[in-house]
C-alpha positions in Angstrom: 0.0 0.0 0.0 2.6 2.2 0.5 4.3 2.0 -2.8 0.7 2.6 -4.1 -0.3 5.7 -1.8 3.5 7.3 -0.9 2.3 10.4 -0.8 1.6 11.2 2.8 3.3 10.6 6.0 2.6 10.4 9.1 4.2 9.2 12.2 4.0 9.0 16.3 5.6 7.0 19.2 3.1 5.0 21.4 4.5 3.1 24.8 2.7 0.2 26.5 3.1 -2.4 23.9 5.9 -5.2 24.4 7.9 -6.6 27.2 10.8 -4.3 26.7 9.3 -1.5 27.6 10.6 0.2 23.9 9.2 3.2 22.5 7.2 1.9 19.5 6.5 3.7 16.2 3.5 3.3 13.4 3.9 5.0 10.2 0.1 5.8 8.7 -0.4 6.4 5.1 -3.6 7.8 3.4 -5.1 6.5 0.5 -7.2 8.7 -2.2 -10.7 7.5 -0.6 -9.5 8.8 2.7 -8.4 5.4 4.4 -5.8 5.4 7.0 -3.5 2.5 6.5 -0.2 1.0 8.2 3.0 1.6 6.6 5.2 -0.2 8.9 5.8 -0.3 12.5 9.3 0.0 14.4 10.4 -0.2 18.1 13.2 1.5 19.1 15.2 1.8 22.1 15.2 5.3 22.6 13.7 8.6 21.2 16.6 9.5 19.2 17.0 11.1 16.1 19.5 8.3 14.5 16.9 5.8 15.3 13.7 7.7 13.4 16.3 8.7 11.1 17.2 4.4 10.4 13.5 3.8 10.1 12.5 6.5 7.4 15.6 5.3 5.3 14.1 1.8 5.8 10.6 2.9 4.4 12.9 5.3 1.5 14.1 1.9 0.7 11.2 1.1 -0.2 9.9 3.7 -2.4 12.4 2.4 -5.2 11.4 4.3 -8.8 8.1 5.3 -7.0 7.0 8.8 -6.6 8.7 10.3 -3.7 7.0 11.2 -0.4 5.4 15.0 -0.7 4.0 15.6 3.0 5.4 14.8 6.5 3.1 15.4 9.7 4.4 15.0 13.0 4.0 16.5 16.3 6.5 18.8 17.5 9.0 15.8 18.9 12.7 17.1 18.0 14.2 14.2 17.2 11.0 13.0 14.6 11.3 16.9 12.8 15.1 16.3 12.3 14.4 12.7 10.9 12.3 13.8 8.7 14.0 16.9 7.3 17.3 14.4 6.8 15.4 11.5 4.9 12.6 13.6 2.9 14.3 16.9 2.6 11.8 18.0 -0.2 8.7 16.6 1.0 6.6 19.8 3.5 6.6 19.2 6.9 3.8 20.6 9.2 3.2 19.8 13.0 -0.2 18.3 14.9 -2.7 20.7 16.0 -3.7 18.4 18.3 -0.9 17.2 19.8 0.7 21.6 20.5 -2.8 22.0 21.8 -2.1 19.1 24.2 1.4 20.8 25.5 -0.3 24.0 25.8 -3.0 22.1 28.7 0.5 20.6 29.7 2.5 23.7 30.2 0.1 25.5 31.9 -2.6 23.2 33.7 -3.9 26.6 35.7 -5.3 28.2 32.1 -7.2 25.0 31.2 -8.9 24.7 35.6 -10.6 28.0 35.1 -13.3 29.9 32.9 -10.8 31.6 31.0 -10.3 28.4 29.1 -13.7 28.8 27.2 -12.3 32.4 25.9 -8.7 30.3 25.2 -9.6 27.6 23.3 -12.2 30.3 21.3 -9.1 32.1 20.3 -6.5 29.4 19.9 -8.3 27.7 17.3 -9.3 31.0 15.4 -5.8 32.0 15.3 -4.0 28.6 14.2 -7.4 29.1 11.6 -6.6 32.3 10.5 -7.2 32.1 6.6 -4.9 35.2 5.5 -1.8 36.7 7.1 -4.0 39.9 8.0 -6.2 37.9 9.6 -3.7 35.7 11.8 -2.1 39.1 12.7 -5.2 40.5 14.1 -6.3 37.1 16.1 -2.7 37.1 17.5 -3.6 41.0 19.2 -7.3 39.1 19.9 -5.5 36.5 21.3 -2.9 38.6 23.3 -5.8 40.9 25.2 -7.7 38.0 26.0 -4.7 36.4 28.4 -3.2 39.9 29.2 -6.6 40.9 30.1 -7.2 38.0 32.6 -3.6 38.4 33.9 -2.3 35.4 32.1 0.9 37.1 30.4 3.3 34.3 30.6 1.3 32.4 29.0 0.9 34.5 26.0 4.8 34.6 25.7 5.1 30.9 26.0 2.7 30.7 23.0 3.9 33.7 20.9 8.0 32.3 21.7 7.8 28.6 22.0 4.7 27.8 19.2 4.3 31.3 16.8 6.9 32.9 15.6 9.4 29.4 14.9 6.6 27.3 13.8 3.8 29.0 12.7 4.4 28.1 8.9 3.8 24.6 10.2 0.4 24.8 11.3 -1.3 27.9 10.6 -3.7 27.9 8.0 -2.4 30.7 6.1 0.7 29.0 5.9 0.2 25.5 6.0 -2.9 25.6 3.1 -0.8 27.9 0.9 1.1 24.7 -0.3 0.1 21.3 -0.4 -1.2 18.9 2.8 -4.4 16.8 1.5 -6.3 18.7 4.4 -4.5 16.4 7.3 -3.5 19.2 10.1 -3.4 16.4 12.6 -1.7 12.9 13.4 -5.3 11.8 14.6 -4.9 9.1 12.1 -1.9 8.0 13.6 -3.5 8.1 17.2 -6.4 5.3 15.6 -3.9 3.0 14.3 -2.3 2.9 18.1 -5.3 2.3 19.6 -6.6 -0.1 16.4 -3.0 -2.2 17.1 -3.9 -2.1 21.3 -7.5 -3.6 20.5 -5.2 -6.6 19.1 -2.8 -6.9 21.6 -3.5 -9.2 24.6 -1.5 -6.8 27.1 1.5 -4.4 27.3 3.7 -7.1 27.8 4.3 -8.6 24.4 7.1 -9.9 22.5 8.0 -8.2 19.7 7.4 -11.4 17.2 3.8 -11.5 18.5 3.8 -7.7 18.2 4.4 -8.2 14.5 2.2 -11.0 13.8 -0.5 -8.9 15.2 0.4 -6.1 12.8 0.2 -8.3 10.2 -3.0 -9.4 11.0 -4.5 -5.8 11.5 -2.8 -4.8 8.0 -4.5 -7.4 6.3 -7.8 -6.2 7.4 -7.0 -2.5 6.8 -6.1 -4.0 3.4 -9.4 -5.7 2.4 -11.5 -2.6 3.7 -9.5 0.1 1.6 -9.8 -2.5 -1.4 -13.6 -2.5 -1.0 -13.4 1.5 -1.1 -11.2 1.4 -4.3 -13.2 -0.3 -6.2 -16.4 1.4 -5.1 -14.7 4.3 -6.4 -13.9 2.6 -10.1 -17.9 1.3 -10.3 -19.5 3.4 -8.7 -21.5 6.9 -9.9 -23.2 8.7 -7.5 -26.1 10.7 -8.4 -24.1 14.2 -8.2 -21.2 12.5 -10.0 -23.5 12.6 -13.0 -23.2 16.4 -13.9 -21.5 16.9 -17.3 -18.7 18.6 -15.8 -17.6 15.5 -14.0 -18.0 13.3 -17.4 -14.2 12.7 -17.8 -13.9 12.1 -14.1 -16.5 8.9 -14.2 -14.5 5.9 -12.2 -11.0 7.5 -12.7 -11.0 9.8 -9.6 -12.2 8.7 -6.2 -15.4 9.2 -4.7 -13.9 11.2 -1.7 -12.0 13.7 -3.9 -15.5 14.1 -5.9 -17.3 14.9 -2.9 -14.5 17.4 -2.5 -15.5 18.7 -6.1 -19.0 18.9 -5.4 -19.3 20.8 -1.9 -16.7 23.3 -3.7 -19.6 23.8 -6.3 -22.1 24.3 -3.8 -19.5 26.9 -2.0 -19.1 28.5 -5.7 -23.4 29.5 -5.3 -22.6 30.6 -2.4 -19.6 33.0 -3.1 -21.7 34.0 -6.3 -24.8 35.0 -3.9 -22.4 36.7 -1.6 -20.1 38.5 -3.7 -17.2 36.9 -2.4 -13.8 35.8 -4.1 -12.3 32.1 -4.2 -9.6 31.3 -1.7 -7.8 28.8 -4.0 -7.4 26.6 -1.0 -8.7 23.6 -2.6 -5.9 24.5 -5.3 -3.1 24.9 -3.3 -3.7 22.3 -0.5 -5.5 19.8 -1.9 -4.5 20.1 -6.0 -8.3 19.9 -6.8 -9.5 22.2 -9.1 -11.4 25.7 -6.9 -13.9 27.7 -6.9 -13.1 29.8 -9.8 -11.5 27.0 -11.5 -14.7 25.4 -11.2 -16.8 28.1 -12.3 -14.5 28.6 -15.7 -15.6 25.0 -16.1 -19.3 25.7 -16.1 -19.2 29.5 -18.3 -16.9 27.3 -21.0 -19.0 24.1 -21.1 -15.9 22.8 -20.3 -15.4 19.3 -18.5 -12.6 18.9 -15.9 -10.1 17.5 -17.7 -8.3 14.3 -15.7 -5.3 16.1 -15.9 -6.7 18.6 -13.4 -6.9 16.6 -10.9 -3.6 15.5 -8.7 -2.3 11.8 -9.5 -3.3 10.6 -5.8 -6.7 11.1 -6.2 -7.1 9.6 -9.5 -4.9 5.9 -8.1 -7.8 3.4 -7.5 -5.8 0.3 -6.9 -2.6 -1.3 -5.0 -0.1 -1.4 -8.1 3.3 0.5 -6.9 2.9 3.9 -7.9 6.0 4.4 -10.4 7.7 7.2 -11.7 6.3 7.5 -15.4 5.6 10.8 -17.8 1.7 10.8 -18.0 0.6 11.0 -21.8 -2.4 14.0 -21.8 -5.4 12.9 -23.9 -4.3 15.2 -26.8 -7.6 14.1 -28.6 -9.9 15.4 -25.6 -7.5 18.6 -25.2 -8.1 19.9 -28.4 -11.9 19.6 -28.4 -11.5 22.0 -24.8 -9.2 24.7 -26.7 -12.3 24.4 -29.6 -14.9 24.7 -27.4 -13.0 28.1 -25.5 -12.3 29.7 -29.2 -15.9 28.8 -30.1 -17.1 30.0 -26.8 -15.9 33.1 -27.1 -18.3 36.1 -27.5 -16.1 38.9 -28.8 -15.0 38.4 -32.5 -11.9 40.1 -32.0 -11.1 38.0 -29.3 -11.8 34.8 -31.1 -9.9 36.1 -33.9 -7.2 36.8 -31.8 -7.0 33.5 -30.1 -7.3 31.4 -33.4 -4.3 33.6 -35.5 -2.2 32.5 -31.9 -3.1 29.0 -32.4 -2.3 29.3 -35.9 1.0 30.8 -35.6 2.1 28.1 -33.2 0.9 25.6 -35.5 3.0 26.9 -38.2 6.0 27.6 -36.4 5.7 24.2 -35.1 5.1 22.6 -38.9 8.5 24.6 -39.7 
């Protein structure tokens, strides 16, 4: 699965699991219909750097002529960051939500005992929301006055100097959803496969060769269930699938990333009702076509071409994903650049556009 899916990484320590008493690490993988999935699991002695480092070569290993990992998400563990950065050096990191909201309650206990934590947790999650830089700069002074205000300074300059200003390009939205991340902001996944591997486990106590056949065991049922969802999506046509915009998109794209599609479209009527502009987000972080994208679609009588849509939403089965150039449809291509010179209501722009087409044409017949 993980030479079919190698896009997305994520990885966490759990403790409690063998006889050794040795930190033990999942790897989770997501697949396009949204399945979380086991990549491999590792114990290790201590939470060093070398080790994680050892264990990610491991799983590089096994990415052979496969595309290469694009997104790491870990928590803020230094030893798991460095890892990462060594192994995947091009692939964008980001941190858990979750697990920085967890060392906040940590660091200070007092905050999260009172009724100031109703007005913190308001705020934190706003801010680490914040959808443009403007916007994260006034939640931040939104943010300051509320623990100022309730004489909770300290805490504010923990936040701002521990979390903010290092690592806010790892898990502010502004930041984080300018560049790609397939909408995981937390290891949550990798939280279920610990407690999915537990439910199999007799006890804490195990040895590590009954550890593994466990694994095995829960792998091979992750596998079945993520095999029923891929072909679902190759079969399958829902009812909203059936619009004419999604006609080159029938079987080839999953289901989950067409649901993406299609709540976009519904959030196009409503930017068109509002008089709002597109955010691109589903561009940038997810590399599904947006809002406007969309809606240039629909003016054109256009479908989505396939090409549109990112390679790991369009992989439907458990064949290693291998490095290959991707032949476009030339024959469907053309009939879209027709159907925009034809679609045009200007003359002079359609004149325009087809003495373009013709020059390249002829320079490229020279």
């Amino acid at each position: 699965m993980w030479r079919a899916f190698p896009d997305l990484l994520l990885f966490d320590t759990t403790y409690n699991t063998n006889m050794y008493k040795w930190l033990f690490v999942q790897f989770v993988g997501v697949t396009s219909t949204s399945k979380s999935f086991c990549i491999a699991h590792a114990v290790s002695f201590r939470q060093q750097e070398c080790n994680f480092t050892w264990a990610l070569e491991r799983l590089k290993d096994m990415l052979n002529n496969c595309r290469e990992l694009r997104v790491i998400l870990t928590n803020m563990d230094q030893a798991l960051m460095k890892s990462g950065e060594t192994v995947f050096p091009e692939a964008t990191k980001n941190l858990c939500r979750w697990h920085i909201t967890q060392n906040l309650k940590k660091k200070h206990k007092s905050l999260f005992q009172t009724y100031i934590f109703e007005s913190f947790s308001y705020w934190w999650k706003v801010l680490y929301e914040s959808p443009t830089k403007s916007m994260y700069d006034y939640n931040c002074g939104q943010m300051e006055a509320t623990l100022v205000g309730h004489g909770r300074r300290e805490t504010w300059y923990y936040i701002r100097g521990n979390w903010l200003d290092p690592y806010k390009d790892k898990f502010v939205s502004c930041w984080i959803d300018d560049r790609l991340n397939f909408g995981e902001h937390t290891t949550n996944r990798v939280e279920g496969q610990h407690a999915n591997l537990k439910r199999y486990l007799p006890g804490p106590n195990n040895s590590l060769d009954s550890i593994a056949a466990f694994a095995l065991e829960m792998v091979n049922s992750q596998m079945e269930e993520i095999g029923a969802t891929l072909e679902d999506s190759r079969v399958r046509i829902k009812k909203y699938h059936k619009l004419t915009l999604f006609n080159k998109l029938h079987n080839r794209v999953s289901i989950f990333a067409l649901a993406k599609l299609d709540k976009e479209l519904t959030f196009l009527d409503t930017l068109q009702d509002t008089g709002g502009s597109c955010d691109h987000r589903l561009k940038t972080s997810w590399r599904l076509p947006c809002s406007c994208k969309l809606n240039w679609y629909t003016i054109n009588n256009i479908r989505i071409p396939l090409k549109d849509i990112d390679p790991f939403w369009r992989k439907l089965d458990f064949s290693p994903e291998f490095v290959r150039y991707e032949e476009p449809d030339y024959k469907a291509e053309l009939e879209d650049v027709k159907k925009q010179v034809l679609g045009l209501n200007n003359r002079m722009q359609k004149k325009s556009l087809f003495s373009k087409i013709m020059f390249v044409l002829q320079r490229g017949g020279a």
